[in-house]
C-alpha positions as CSV (number, residue, x, y, z in Angstrom):
1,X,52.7,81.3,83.6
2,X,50.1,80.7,80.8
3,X,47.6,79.9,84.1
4,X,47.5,84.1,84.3
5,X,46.8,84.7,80.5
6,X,49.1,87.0,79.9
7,X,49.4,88.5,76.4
8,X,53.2,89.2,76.2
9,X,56.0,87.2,78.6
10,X,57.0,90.1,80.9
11,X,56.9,90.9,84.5
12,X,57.9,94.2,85.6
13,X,59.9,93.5,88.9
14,X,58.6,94.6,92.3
15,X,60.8,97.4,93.4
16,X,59.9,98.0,96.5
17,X,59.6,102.1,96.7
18,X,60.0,102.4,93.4
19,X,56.9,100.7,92.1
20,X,53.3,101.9,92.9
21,X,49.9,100.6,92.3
22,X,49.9,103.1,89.0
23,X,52.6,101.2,87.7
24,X,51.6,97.6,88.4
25,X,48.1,98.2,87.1
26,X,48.8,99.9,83.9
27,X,51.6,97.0,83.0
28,X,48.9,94.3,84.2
29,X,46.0,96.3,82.0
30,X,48.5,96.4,79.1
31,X,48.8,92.4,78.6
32,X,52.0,91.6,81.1
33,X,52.2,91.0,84.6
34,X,52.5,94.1,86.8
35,X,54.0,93.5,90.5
36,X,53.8,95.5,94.1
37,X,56.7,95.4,96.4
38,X,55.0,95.6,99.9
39,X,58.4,94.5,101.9
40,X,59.1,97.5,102.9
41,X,55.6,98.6,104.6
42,X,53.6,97.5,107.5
43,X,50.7,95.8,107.2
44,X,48.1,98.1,107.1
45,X,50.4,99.9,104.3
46,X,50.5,96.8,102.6
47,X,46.9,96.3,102.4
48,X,46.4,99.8,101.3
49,X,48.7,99.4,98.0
50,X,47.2,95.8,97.1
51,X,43.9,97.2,97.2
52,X,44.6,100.1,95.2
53,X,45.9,98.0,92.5
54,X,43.1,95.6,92.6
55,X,40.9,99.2,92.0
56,X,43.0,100.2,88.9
57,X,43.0,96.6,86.9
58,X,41.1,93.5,86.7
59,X,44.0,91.6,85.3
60,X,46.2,89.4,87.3
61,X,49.6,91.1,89.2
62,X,52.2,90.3,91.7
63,X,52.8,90.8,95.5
64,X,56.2,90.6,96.5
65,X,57.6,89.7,99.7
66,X,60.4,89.8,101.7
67,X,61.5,86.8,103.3
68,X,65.0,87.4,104.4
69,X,65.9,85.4,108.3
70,X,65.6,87.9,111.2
71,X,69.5,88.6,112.2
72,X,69.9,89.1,115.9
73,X,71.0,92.8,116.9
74,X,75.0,93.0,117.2
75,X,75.3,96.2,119.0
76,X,78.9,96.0,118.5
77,X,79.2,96.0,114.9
78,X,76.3,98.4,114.8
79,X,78.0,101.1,117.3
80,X,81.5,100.5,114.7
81,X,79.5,101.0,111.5
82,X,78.0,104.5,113.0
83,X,81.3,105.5,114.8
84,X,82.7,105.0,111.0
85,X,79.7,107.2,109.5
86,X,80.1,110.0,112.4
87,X,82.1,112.3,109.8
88,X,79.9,112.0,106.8
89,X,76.7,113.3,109.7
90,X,79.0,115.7,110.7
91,X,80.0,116.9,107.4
92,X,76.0,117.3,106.4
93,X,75.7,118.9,109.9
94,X,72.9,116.2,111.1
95,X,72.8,114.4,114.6
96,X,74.4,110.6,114.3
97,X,71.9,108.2,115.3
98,X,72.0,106.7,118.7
99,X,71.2,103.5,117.7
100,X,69.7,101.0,114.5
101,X,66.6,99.5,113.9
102,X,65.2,96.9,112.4
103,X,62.9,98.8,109.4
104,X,61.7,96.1,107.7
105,X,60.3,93.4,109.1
106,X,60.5,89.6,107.3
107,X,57.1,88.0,106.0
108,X,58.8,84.4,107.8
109,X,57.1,84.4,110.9
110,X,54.6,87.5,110.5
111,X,51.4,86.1,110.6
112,X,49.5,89.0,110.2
113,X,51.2,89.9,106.9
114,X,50.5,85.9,105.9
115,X,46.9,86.5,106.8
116,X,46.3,89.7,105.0
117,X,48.0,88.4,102.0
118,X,45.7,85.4,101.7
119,X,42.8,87.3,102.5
120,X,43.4,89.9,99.2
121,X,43.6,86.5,97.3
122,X,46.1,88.3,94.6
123,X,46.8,86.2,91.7
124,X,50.4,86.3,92.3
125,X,52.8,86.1,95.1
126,X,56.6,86.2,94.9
127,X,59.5,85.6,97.5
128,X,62.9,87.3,97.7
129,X,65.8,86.9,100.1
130,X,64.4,83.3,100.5
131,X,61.3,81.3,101.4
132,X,58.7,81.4,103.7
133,X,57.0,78.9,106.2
134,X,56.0,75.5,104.5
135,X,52.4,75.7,105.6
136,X,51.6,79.3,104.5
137,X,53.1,78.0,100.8
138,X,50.8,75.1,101.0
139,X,47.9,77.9,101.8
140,X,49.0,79.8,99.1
141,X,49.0,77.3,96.3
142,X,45.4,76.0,97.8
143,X,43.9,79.4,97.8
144,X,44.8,79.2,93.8
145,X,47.4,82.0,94.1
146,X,50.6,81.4,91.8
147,X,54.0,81.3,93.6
148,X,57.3,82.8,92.2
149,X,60.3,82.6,93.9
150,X,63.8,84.4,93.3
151,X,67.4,82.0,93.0
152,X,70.2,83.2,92.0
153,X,72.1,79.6,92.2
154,X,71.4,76.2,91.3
155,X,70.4,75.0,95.1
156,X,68.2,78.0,95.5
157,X,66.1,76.7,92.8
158,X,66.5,73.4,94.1
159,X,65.2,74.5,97.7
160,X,62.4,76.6,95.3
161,X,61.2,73.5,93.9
162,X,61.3,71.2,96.8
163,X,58.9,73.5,98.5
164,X,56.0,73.2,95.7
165,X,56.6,77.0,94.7
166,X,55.1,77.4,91.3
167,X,57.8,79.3,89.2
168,X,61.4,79.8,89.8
169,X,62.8,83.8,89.1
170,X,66.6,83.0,87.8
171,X,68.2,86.9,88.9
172,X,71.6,87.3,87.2
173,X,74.4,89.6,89.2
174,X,73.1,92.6,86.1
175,X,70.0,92.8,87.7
176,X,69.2,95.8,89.6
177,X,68.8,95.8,93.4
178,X,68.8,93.6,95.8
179,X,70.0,90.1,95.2
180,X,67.5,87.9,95.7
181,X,70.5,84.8,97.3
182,X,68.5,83.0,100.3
183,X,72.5,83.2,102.0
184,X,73.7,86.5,100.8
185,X,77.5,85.3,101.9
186,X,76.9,82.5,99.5
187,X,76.7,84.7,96.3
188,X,78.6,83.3,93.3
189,X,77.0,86.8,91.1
190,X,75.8,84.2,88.2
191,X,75.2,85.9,85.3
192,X,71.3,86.2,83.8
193,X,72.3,83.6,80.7
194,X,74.5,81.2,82.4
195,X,71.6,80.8,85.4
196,X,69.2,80.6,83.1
197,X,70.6,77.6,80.8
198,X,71.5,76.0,84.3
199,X,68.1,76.0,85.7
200,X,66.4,75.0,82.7
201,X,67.7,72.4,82.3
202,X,68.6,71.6,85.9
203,X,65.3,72.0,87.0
204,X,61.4,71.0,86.3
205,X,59.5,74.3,87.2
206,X,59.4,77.3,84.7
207,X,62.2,79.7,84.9
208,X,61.8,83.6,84.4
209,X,65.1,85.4,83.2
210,X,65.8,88.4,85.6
211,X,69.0,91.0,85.2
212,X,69.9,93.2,82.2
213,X,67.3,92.7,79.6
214,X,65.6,96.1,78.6
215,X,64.2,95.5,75.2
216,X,62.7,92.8,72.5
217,X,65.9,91.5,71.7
218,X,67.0,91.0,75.4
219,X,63.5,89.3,75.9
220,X,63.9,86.9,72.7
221,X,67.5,85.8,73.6
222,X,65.9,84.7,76.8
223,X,63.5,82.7,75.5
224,X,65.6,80.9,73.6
225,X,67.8,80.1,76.5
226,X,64.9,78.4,77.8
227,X,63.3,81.2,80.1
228,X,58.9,81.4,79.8
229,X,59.3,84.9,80.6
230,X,61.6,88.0,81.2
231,X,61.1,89.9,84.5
232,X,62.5,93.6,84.2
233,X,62.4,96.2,86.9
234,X,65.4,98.9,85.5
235,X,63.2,99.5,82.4
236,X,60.7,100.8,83.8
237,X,61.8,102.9,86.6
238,X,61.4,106.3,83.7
239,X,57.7,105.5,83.7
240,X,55.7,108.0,84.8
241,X,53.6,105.9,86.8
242,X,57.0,105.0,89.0
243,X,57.5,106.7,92.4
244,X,61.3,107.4,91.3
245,X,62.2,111.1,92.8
246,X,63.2,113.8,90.0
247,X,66.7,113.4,90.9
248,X,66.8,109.1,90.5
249,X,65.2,109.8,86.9
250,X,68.0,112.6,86.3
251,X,70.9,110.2,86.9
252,X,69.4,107.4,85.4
253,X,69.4,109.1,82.0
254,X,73.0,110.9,82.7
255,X,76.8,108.8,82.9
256,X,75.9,108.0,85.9
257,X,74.0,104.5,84.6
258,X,76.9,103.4,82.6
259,X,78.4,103.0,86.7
260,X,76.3,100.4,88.3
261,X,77.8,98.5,91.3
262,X,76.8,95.6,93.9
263,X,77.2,97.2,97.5
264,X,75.8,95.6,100.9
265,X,77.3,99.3,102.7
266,X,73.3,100.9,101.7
267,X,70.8,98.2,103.2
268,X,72.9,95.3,104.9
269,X,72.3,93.1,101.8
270,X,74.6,93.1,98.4
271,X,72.2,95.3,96.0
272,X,73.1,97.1,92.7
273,X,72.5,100.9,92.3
274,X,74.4,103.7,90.6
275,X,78.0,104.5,92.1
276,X,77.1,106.9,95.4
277,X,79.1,107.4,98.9
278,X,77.9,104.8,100.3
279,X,79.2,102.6,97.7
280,X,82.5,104.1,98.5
281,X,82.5,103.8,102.4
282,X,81.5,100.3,101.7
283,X,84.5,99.7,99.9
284,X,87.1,101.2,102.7
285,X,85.2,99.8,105.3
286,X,87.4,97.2,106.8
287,X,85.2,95.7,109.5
288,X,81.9,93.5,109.3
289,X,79.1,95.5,108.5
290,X,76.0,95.1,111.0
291,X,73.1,92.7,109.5
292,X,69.9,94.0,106.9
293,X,67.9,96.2,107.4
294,X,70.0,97.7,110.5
295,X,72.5,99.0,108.3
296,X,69.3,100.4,105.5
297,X,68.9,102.8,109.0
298,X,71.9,104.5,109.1
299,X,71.6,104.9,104.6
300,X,68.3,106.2,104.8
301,X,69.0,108.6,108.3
302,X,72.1,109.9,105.6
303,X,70.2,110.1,102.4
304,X,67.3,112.3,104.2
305,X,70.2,114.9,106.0
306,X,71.6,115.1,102.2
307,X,68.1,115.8,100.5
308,X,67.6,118.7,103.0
309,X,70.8,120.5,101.1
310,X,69.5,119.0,97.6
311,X,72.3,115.8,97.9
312,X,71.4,113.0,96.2
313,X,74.9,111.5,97.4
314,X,73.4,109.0,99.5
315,X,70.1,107.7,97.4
316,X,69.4,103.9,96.8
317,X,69.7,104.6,93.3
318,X,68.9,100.9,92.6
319,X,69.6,100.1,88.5
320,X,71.0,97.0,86.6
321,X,73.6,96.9,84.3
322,X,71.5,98.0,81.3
323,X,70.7,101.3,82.1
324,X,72.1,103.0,79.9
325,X,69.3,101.3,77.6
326,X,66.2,103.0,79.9
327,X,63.4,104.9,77.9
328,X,61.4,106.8,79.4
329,X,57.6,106.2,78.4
330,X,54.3,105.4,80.1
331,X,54.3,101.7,81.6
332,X,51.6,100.9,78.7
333,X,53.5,102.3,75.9
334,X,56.9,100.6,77.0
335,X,54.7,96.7,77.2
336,X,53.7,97.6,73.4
337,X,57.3,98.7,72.7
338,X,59.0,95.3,73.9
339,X,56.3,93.3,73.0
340,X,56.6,94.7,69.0
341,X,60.1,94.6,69.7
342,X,60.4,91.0,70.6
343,X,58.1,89.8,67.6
344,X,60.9,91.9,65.5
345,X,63.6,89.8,67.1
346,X,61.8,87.0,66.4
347,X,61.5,86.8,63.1
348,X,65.0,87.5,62.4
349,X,66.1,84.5,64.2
């Protein structure tokens, strides 16, 4: 990481829909490393946000991407999971979907998105849900562009390092959102610390601590554990330069944070947000839920029915387990904060 020249050892994660090119830019401008999330656009969409925040700083910042195998449609267990939400549309009054489709579309594969990626030449490009193509890795690294690259196990980062990717993300079971396991079945939930003693020492690449640190002190225990930086995404979801709706700043700063919980019942993929009815239908659902992003279709087809009647019951609410510890301040101001807070920290150890 001392290749970007940062001035204090903090990402601030992707979240994809949640982060903007506002955000990004004024955490890059401010001495860390601000990110984009682009997995959830096309590729024209995708373009558009990495070249607004190549407009708003000059400093180095990260492109995240999605990189999660293509599951084959099972219109089976898709027709179950919507017979199984019929009740909850009919309750809001809104049609039930016919069918689900695939929203997001994988970066493995999409050439187009590979292309456009390398031809914005960001300084930073991360993975999550797994790895891409060898050969557009090997293009990566020889256009100069640093690779990250999310585990959240020990052969992850193993499968991370074998490829030549730069820097390994260690994401602990606090962090919010999506879990980053390249076999979401596979999930042992490894907590931040543990991971990031394991991988350390495990492994030769730098290792960036992910998942429930939100201030100086959570930054400096990292450290010491042998992280060379601290990515944070729930921290900064109270900026104002977030794209986080009224209502998902209004629960984050209520009880509602002190109930985080891992769910794969919102996208398809195990992800942790504050407690909603999805979270709940996940948990009485008895069958095998259709494949990521189908099931995201059906979430986001109940979450718009229930904003129409001012419901936020259905919102991907996505925050880690130290959310009750959010402040909300400009992206700038909150850099400064952790960055005097972490010098504290240090010199009481």
């Amino acid at each position: 990481m001392t290749r970007l020249g940062l001035q204090h050892p903090i990402i601030q994660a992707p979240m994809a829909g949640t982060s903007t090119p506002q955000l990004a830019a004024a955490v890059s401008n401010a001495g860390a490393l601000g990110s984009v999330g682009i997995g959830a656009y096309g590729v024209e969409q995708a373009q558009q946000h990495i070249a607004q925040t190549q407009a708003l700083t000059s400093g180095p910042f990260n492109v995240n991407l999605f990189c999660h195998q293509t599951a084959a449609s099972d219109v089976q267990r898709e027709a179950a999971w919507l017979d199984y939400l019929a009740p909850e549309f009919a309750r809001l009054g809104a049609p039930q979907p016919a069918g689900l489709r695939r929203i997001y579309n994988s970066a493995v594969g999409n050439a187009p998105l590979q292309a456009m990626v390398l031809a914005q030449k960001p300084a930073v490009v991360s993975f999550h849900f797994g790895l891409p193509e060898q050969q557009f890795i090997d293009a990566l690294r020889a256009a100069g562009i640093i690779t990250l690259a999310c585990a959240t196990r020990l052969d992850e980062a193993r499968q991370i390092e074998q490829a030549g990717v730069d820097v390994i993300v260690a994401q602990g079971m606090e962090a919010g959102g999506h879990r980053g396991s390249f076999v979401p079945e596979d999930d042992r939930l490894m907590g931040t610390f543990a991971l990031v003693q394991i991988l350390a020492r495990e492994c030769c690449l730098p290792v960036v601590a992910a998942g429930g640190i939100m201030n100086g002190a959570g930054i400096a225990a990292a450290l010491e554990l042998g992280a060379c930086a601290v990515q944070m995404g729930t921290a900064f979801i109270l900026c104002p330069e977030s794209a986080a709706s009224p209502a998902y700043r209004s629960q984050l700063q209520g009880p509602d944070a002190h109930h985080t919980a891992i769910t794969a019942a919102i996208s398809g993929r195990s992800a942790r947000g504050m407690f909603n009815r999805l979270h709940q239908l996940g948990r009485e659902y008895a069958q095998p839920l259709p494949a990521y992003p189908m099931v995201y279709d059906a979430g986001k087809a109940l979450h718009q029915a229930a904003s129409v009647q001012s419901s936020s019951d259905y919102a991907a609410h996505w925050a880690g387990q130290g959310a009750p510890l959010v402040r909300a301040m400009p992206a700038a101001e909150l850099v400064q904060t952790l960055a005097q807070e972490w010098h504290q920290s240090l010199q009481r150890m």
